[in-house]
N, C-alpha and C positions, 0 to 999 in steps of 0.2 A: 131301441129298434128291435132288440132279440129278446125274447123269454125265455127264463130256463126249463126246465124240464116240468118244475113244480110250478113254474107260474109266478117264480117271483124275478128279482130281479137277476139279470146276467152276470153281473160281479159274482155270485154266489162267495164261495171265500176267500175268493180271488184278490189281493193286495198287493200295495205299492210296496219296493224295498225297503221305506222307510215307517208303512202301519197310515200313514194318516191318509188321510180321502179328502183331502181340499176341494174347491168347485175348477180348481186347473187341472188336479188331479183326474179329478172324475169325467171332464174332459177330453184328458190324454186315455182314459182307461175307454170310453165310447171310442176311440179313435179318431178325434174330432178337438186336436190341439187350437190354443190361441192362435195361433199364425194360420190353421188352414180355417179357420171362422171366417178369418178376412180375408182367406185369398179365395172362397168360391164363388163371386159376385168377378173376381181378375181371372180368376180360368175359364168361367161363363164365356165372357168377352173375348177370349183369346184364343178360344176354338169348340166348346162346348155345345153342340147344338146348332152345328155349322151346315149340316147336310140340307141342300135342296136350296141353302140363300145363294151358289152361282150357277149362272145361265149353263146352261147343258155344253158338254166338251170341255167345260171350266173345272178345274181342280175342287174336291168340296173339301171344307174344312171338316176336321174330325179328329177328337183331343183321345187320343192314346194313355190310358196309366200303366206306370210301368215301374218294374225294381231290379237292381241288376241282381242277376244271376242264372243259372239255367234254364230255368220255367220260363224266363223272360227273355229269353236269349236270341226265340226273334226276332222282338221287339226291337233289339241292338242290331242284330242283320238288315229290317228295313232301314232304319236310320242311318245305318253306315254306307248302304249299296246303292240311296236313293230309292228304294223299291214304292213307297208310297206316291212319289210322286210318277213312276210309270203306271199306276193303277188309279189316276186322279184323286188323288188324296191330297191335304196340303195338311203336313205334320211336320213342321220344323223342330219342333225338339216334344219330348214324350214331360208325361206331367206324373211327378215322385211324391206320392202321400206317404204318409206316415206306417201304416197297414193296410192290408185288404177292407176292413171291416171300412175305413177313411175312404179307399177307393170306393168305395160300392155306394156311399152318403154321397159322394160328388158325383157317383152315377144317376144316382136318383134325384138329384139336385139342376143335373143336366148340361154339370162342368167335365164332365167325363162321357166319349159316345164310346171306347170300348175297353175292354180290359178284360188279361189270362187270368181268369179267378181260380180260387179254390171252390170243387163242385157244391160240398156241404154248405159254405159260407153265402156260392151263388144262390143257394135255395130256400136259406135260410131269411134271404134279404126279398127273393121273388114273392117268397108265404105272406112276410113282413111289409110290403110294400104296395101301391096303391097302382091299377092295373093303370097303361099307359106308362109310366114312369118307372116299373118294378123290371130288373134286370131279366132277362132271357138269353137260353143258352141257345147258340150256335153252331157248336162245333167242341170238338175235344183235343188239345194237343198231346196229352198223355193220357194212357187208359194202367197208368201204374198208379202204386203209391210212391209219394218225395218223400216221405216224412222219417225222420229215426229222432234217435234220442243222442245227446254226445255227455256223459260224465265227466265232472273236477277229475282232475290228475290228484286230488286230496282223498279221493274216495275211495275205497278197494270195491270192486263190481266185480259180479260172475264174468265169468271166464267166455271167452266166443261160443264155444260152445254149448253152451247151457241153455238151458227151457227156455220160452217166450216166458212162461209164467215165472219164473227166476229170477228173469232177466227185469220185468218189469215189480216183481214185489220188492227189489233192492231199491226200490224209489219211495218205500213208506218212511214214511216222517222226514224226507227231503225236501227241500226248497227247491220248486222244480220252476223254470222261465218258459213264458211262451209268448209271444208276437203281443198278443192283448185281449181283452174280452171278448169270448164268441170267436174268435182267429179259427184259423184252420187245424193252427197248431196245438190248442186250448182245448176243443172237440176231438180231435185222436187222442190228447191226453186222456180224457174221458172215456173214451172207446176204451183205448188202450187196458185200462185200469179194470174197467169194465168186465173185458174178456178175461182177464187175470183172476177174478174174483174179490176185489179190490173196490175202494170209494172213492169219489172224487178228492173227498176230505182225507183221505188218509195222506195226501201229499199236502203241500202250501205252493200250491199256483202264484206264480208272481209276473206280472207283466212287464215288461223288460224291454220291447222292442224288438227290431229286425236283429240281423245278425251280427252287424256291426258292434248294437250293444251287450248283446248273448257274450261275446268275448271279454270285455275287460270285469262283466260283473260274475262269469266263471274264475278269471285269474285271480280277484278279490274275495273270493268264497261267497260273495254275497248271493248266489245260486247253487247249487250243488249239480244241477242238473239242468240241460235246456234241449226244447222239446227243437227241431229242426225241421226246414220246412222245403228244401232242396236238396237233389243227390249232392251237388256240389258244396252246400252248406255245411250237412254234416261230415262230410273230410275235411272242410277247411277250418271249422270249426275246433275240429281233434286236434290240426296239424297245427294251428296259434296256438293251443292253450296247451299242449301237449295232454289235451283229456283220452277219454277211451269213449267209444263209437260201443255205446250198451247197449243200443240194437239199432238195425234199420228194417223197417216195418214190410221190406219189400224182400226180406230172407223166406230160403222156404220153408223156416223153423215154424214162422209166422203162422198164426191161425189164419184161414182165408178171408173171413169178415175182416179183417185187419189188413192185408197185404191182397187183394181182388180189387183193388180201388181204382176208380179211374177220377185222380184228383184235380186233375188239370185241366177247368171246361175254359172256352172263351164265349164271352159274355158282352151281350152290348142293350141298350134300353128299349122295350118293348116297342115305343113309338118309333123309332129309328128302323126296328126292324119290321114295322108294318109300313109305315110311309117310306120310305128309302132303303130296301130291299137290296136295290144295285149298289148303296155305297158297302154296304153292310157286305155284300158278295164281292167289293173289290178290295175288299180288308183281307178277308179272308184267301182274295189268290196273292196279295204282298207276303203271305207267311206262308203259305204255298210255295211262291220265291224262296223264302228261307230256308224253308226246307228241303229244296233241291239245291239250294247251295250250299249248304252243310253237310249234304252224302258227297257231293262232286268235290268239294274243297274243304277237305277233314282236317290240314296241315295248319290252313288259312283261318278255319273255324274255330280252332284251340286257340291259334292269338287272340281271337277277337274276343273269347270269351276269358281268357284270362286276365284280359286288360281293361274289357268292359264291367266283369262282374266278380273279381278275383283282386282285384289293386295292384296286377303283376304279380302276383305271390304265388300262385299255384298253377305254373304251365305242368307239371304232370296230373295234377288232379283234372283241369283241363282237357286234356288229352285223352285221360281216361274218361272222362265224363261221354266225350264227340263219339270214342268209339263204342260205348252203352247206348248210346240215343240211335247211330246208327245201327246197329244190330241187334237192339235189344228194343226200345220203341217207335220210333219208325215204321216197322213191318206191320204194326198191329192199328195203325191209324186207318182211318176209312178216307179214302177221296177228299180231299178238300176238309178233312176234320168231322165230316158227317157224324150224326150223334144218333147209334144204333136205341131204340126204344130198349131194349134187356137192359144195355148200360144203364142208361136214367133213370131207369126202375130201380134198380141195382141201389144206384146211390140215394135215391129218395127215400127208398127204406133204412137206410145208415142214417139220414137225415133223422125219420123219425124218433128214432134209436138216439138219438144226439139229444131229441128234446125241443130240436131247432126248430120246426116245423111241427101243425099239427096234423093228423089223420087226413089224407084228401086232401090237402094244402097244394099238392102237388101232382101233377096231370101232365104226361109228356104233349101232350096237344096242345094245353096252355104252356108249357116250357118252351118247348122246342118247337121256332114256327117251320113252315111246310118246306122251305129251302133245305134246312140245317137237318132235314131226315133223314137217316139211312136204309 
């Protein structure tokens, strides 16, 4: 689906822990495992593509992706509050791929109507994708960057204080994890490396998975380093494996093309957003909902989110995360998520800059339909 920068393929030298490239392999590395092959024909049928088949005043169906943790965290506020269905929605439980890159194939596939992507990845897939069916942004829930880096407790790393370019050249000749091919987390590595003065090749990219398996292939050494993809991920990340937090991209150390990001777009499929407009803007006031329950009920907010996207493990990182989102992102949202043209210029040039996209690929007119304007 993605090209790299030179035009060839997206694995660049990006490998499995083990070196071999099987056709399951290669699979899992598209994000596009055995089990989700055959489950997109059952999430089709089970809400994909649901808007406009009930009669008006009727609930319309509409298939949510989603993963626990903070970026996602509304998505667990409607689910828990009911908010979907006061906004005629019928979402009985949210649908879990394997990555972004996985959600965005069952976007396009039209087992998926919407989902909180990563901006770079959403734009990379809209260049990539065939109009009608190629995802569009709607709205922004965060105009920050999520992403850091967490290091082996085996590795000695610069100290807190030290450069961004320091901080990130202590990653040559490291085996470094990121989510999967083309990820969100893959492309800031790249960036990353990038602004440092640094190659893609000078680390060993290895595709790893979500967070869950970032953890046990840190405590096994079989990673040295993993690229993170939530505020909440890289504390909890540190606090399992007892690593060190070698930077978060969102310090004011950070060079600005690096930490100016606003990585958090919400995304749903072109057609959905031209023919069904209203379901699309009732999505949009369910996390609306959220987010006025989250500033009013901050006590309430830390349980949910440490129980829905934390395993119970982390009520003070929790807590701290509630009081960053309300005082620190929050205030910088536009109405309803509105997605300012400066923003999506912003990131479409990082885009380009990734490789992800090519020259003109991208057009806030053609991105962002006329609703979703700020």
């Amino acid at each position: 689906m993605f090209e790299s920068q030179n035009g060839g393929s997206p694995l660049g030298v990006l490998r499995t822990l083990d070196n071999g490239v099987s056709r399951r392999s290669m699979l899992k590395y598209l994000g596009l495992g055995t089990a989700a092959l055959g489950s997109v024909p059952l999430l089709a049928g089970c809400g994909g593509s649901g808007a406009g088949t009930a009669s008006a005043g009727q609930a319309q169906k509409f298939s949510v992706a989603s993963f626990p943790g903070d970026a996602y965290f509304f998505d667990a506020v409607n689910l828990a509050n009911k908010d979907y269905a006061n906004h005629k929605l019928e979402v009985p439980k949210h649908v879990s791929p394997q990555s972004g890159v996985q959600s965005f194939q069952l976007m396009v596939a039209g087992a998926v109507d919407g989902y909180a992507a990563d901006t770079g990845l959403l734009m990379a897939t809209h260049a990539n994708s065939s109009k009608g069916k190629r995802p569009v942004l709607v709205g922004f829930r965060a105009v920050e960057t999520t992403y850091g880096i967490v290091g082996s407790k085996d590795v000695t790393w610069p100290s807190a204080d030290a450069s961004f370019e320091e901080k990130i050249r202590s990653l040559k000749g490291k085996k470094i994890g990121v989510t999967s091919v083309g990820s969100g987390g893959d492309l800031q590595l790249k960036l990353a490396l990038e602004t440092a003065g640094m190659k893609y090749d000078d680390v060993t990219a290895l595709a790893v998975g979500p967070s869950a398996q970032a953890i046990p292939n840190l405590k096994a050494g079989r990673i040295d380093a993993y690229v993170t993809v939530q505020w909440t991920s890289t504390r909890f990340i540190a606090q399992e494996t007892g690593g060190t937090i070698v930077i978060d991209f969102a310090e004011a150390s950070v060079p600005d093309k690096m930490r100016n990001q606003a990585v958090l777009a919400i995304a749903v499929r072109e057609e959905m957003a031209q023919q069904h407009p209203e379901v699309v803007q009732n999505w949009l006031a369910a996390q609306d909902d959220a987010r006025q329950w989250i500033k009013n009920n901050k006590a309430a907010a830390a349980e949910l989110l440490n129980s829905s996207g934390l395993g119970g493990k982390a009520p003070d990182i929790a807590t701290a995360y509630i009081e960053h989102y309300v005082t620190e992102v929050e205030p910088k949202l536009q109405p309803m998520f509105k997605a300012p043209r400066e923003t999506v210029e912003h990131m479409a040039e990082l885009a380009l800059r990734f490789g992800s996209v090519k020259k003109g690929a991208i057009t806030y007119e053609q991105l962002v339909p006329d609703f979703a304007r700020a």
